[in-house]
C-alpha positions in Angstrom: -9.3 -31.2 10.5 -12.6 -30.3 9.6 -14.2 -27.1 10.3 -18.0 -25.6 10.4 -18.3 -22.3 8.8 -19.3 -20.4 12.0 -15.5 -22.0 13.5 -13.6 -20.9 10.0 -15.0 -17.3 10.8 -14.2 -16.9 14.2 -10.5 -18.6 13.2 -9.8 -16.0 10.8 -11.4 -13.1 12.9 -8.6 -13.9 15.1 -6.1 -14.4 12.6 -7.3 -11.3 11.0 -7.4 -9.1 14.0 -3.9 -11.0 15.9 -6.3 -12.1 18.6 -6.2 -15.7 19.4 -5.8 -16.5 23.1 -2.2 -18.4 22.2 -0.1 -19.7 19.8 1.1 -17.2 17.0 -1.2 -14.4 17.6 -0.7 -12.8 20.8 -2.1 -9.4 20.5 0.2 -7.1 18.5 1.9 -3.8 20.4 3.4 -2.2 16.7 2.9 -1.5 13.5 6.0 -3.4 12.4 4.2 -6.9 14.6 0.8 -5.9 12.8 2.2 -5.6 8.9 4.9 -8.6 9.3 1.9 -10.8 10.5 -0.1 -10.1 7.8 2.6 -9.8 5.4 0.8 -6.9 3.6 -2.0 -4.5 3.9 -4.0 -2.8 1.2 -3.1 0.9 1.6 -4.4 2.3 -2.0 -6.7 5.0 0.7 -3.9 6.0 3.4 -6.7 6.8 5.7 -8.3 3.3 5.5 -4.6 1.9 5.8 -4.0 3.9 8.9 -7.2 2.6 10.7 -6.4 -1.2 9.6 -3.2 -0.3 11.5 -5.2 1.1 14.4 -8.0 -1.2 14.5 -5.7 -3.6 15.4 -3.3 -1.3 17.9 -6.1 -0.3 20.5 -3.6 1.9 22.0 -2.8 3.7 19.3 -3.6 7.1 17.7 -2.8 8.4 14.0 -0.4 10.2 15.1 1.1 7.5 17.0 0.9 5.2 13.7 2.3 8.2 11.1 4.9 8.3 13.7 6.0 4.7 13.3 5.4 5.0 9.6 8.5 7.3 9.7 10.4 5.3 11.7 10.3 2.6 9.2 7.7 0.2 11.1 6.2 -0.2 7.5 6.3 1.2 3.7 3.8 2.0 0.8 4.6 0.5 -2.6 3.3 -2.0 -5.2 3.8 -4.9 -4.4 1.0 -6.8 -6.1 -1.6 -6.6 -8.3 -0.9 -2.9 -9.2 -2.1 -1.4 -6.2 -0.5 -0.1 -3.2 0.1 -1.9 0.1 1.9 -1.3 3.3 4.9 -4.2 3.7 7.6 -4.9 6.0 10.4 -2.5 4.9 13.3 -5.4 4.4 10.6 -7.0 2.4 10.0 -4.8 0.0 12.1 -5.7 -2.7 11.7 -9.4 -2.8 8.3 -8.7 -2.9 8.1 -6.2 -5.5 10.7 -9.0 -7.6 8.1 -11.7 -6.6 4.7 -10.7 -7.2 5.2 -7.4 -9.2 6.7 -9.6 -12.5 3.1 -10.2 -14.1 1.6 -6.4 -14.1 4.8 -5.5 -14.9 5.1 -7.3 -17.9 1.8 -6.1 -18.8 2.5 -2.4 -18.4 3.6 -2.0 -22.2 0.0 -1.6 -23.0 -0.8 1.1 -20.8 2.2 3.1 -21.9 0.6 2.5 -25.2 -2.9 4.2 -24.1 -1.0 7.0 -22.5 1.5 7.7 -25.2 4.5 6.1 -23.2 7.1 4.6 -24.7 9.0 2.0 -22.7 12.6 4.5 -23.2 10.7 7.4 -21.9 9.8 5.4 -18.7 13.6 4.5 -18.2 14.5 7.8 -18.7 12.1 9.3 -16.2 13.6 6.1 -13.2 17.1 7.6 -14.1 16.1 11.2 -13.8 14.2 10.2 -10.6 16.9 8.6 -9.4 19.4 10.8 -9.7 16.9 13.6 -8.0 16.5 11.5 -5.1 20.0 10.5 -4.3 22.0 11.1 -1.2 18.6 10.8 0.7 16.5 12.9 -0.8 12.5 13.0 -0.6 10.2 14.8 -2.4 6.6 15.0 -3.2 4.5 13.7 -5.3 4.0 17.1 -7.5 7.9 17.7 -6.8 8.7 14.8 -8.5 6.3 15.2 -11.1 7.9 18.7 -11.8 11.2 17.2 -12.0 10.1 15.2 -14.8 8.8 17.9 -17.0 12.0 20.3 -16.3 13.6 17.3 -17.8 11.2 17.4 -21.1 9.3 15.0 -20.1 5.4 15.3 -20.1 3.3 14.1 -16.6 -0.2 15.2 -17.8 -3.0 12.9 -17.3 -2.3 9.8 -16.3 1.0 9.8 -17.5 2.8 11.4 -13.9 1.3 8.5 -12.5 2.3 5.9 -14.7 5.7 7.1 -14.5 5.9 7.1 -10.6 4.3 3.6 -10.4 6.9 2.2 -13.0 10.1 3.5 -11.2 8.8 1.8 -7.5 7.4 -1.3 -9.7 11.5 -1.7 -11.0 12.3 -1.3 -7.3 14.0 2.4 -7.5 11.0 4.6 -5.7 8.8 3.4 -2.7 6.7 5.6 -1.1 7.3 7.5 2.4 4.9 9.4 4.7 3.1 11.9 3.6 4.3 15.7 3.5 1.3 17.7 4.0 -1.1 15.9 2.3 1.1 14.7 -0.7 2.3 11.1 -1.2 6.1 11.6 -1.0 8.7 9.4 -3.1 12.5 8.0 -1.9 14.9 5.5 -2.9 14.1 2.4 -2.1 18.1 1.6 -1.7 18.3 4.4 0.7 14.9 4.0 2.6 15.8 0.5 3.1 19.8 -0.5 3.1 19.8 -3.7 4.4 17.0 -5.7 2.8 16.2 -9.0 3.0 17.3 -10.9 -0.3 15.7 -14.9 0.2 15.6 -17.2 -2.7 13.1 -17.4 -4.7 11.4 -20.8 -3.1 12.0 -19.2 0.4 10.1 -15.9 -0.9 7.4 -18.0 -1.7 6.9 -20.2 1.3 7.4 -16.8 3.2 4.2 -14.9 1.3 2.5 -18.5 1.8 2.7 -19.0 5.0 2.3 -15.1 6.6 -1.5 -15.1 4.0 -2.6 -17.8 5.3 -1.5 -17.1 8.9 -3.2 -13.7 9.0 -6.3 -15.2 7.0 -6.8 -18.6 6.7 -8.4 -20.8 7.1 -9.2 -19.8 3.1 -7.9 -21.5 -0.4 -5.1 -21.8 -2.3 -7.3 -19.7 -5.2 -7.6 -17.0 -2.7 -4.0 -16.8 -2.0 -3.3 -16.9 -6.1 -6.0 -14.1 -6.4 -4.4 -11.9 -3.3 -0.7 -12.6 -4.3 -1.1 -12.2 -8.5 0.8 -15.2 -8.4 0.4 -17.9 -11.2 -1.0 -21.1 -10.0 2.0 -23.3 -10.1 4.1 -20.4 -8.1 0.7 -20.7 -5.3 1.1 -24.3 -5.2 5.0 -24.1 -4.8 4.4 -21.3 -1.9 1.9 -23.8 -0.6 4.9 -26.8 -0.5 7.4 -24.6 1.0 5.6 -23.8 4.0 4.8 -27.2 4.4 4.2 -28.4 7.8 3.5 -24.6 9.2 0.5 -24.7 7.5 -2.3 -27.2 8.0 -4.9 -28.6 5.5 -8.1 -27.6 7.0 -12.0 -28.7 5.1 -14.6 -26.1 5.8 -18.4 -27.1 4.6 -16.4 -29.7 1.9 -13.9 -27.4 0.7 -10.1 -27.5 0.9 -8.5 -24.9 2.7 -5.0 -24.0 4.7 -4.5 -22.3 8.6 -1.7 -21.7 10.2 -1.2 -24.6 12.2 0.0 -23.1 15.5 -3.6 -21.3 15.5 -5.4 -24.2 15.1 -3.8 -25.3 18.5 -6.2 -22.5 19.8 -9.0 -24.9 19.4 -11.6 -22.1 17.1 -14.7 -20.7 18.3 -17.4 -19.1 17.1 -17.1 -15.8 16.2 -18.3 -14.2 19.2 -22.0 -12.7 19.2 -21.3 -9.6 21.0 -18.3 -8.4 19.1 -18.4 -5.2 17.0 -16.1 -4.0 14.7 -15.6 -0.8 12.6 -13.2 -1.0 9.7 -11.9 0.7 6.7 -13.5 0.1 3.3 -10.2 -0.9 2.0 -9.3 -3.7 5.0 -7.6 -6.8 4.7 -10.7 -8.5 5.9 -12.7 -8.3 2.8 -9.8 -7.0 0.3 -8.0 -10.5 1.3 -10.1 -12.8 -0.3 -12.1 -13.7 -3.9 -14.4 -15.2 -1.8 -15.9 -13.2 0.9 -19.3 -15.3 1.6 -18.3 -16.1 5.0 -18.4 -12.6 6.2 -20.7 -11.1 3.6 -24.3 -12.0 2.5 -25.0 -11.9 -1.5 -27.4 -9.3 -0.9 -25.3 -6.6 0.5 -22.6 -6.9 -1.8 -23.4 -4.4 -3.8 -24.2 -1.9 -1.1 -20.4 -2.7 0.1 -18.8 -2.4 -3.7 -21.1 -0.4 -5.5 -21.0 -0.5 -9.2 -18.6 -3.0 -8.4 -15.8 -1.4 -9.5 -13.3 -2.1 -7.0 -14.1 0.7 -4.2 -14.6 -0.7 -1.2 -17.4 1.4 1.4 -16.2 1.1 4.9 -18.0 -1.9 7.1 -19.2 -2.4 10.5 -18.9 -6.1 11.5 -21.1 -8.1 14.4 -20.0 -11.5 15.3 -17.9 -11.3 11.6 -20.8 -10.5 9.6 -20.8 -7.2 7.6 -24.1 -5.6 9.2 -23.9 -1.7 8.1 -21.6 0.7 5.7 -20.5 3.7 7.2 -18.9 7.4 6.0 -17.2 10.1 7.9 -16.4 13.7 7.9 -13.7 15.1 9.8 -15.0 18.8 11.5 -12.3 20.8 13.2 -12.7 18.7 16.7 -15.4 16.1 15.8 -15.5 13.1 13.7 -19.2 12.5 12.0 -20.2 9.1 11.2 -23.5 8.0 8.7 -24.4 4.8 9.1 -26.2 2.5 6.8 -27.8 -0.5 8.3 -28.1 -3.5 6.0 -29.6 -5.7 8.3 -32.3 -5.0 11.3 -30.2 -3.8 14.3 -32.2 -3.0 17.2 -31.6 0.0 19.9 -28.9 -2.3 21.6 -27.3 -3.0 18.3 -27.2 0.4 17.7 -25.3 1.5 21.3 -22.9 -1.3 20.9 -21.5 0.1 17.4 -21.8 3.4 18.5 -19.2 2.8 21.4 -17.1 1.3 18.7 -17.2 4.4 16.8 -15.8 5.8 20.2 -12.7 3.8 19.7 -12.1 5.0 16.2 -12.6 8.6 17.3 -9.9 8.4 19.8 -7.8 7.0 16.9 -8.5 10.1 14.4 -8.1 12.2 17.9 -11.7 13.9 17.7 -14.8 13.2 19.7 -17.8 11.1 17.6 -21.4 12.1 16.4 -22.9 9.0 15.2 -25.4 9.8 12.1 -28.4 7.2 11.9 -30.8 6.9 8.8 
């Protein structure tokens, strides 16, 4: 099948935001529906994370995701690429086993820069370990000041390093928050009955839920998202097999779900407006992001492009402005900073957005114009 870009877009705005009309992508009700779909969600900012959860749950508040968060709809760990995501719980592990191997191989370094060595880091798993068995759940600064009471020193970057090895070996993940502090379990006891698939099945299984919640997109994209080697994206790629569809978009190769494509793609619809997260799955899921952004405002979106992602609004799946906001007791502020022309009725359409992500942070909105 051959797709124009304007059809690609509106395909993976549905795939994106689980709503295409049939098929696969009936509009999720839970945060356990939204993160299998996708597979995982960057979650490095837990505030962006919690809005890519709402954004996609219209219904729900923070309080009502936070609250699923602790019934185990989803967990924080590592799971690629060194940075956080939220996953499917009784995924976890084979994903951390799958896609953790590379940056895990090259941690040695690191430990080097911080004055590690590889027998301290063992040491400070077991001593977290043992600290955390028979269900136990502690803080980040908790855990950290188990480690020195055990000799061992957390300053600078080091407490970090620590934590991030013992979840990267599968022993820690990370549950909700207490207070405002990331808080640390056992993965064994967070999660007692996970899902252990062979190795090809783990592959076509991270294959086929990318390119399901953002195709249609390449096979490079999926490497780039995944950390996986080429070979191992290929091999992904082949287990799926007929699940996902070869799909050309203006001459390049690319894979959908093929149940979506059933939904015959539109357009991206002209009169949709969408506020998201800096950190969201609809940039942060692709190398290539030139369907959804122009050249020109990619530096207003990454500035210094160094990895930080501003927070987008989005009109018929093009990024149009950056936004910021400031929580006041009652009241959510939002700034936002056009990058494109938008006239008076562009401007009321994203501002009732911003209504919709007020009701999520539970506050009522002041919408901030340059």
């Amino acid at each position: 099948m051959e797709l124009t870009p304007r059809q690609a877009l509106g395909l993976r705005l549905s795939s994106l935001l689980l709503r295409a009309s049939s098929g696969g992508a009936a509009r999720a009700t839970t945060v356990a529906e939204v993160v299998t779909w996708l597979g995982a969600m960057q979650a490095q900012d837990l505030a962006s994370g919690l809005w890519s959860f709402g954004a996609r749950l219209p219904e729900h508040t923070v309080t009502d995701v936070t609250a699923a968060l602790e019934r185990r709809e989803a967990l924080r760990t590592w799971p690629m690429r060194g940075t956080i995501h939220f996953v499917p719980p009784r995924d976890a592990r084979w994903m951390v086993e799958l896609m953790g191997v590379r940056v895990l191989n090259g941690a040695a370094r690191r430990r080097e820069q911080l004055g590690l060595s590889e027998e301290t880091a063992v040491q400070a798993m077991e001593v977290l370990g043992s600290a955390l068995a028979g269900g136990g759940r502690l803080s980040r600064s908790e855990c950290l000041a188990v480690l020195e009471d055990k000799g061992i020193d957390t300053g600078g970057q080091r407490g970090y390093h620590l934590l991030w090895y013992a979840s990267q070996r599968g022993v820690l993940c990370i549950a909700p928050n207490i207070g405002n502090e990331q808080s640390f379990v056992l993965l064994d006891e967070w999660v007692p009955d996970p899902h252990r698939p062979e190795r090809d099945e783990a592959l076509g299984t991270v294959a086929l839920r990318y390119f399901r919640g953002r195709g249609p997109t390449t096979r490079q994209d999926f490497a780039g998202w995944t950390g996986l080697t080429a070979a191992d994206a290929k091999r992904g790629i082949a287990v799926a097999g007929d699940a996902l569809a070869r799909v050309t978009v203006d001459g390049v190769e690319t894979y959908a779900d093929a149940t979506l494509l059933d939904t015959a793609p539109t357009p991206a619809g002209d009169d949709e407006v969408l506020v998201l997260p800096g950190f969201d799955e609809y940039l942060l899921g692709y190398k290539d992001r030139s369907l959804m952004v122009a050249d020109e405002h990619k530096a207003a979106i990454i500035p210094g492009n160094n990895g930080v992602f501003q927070a987008t609004v989005v009109r018929a799946g093009r990024v149009v402005a950056t936004w910021k906001r400031t929580l006041v007791k009652n009241q959510v502020r939002v700034a936002v900073l056009p990058l494109t022309p938008l006239h008076r009725s562009d401007r009321a359409e994203i501002e009732r957005a911003f209504e919709r992500y007020a009701r999520f942070v539970e506050r009522t909105p002041e919408v901030r114009w340059p």
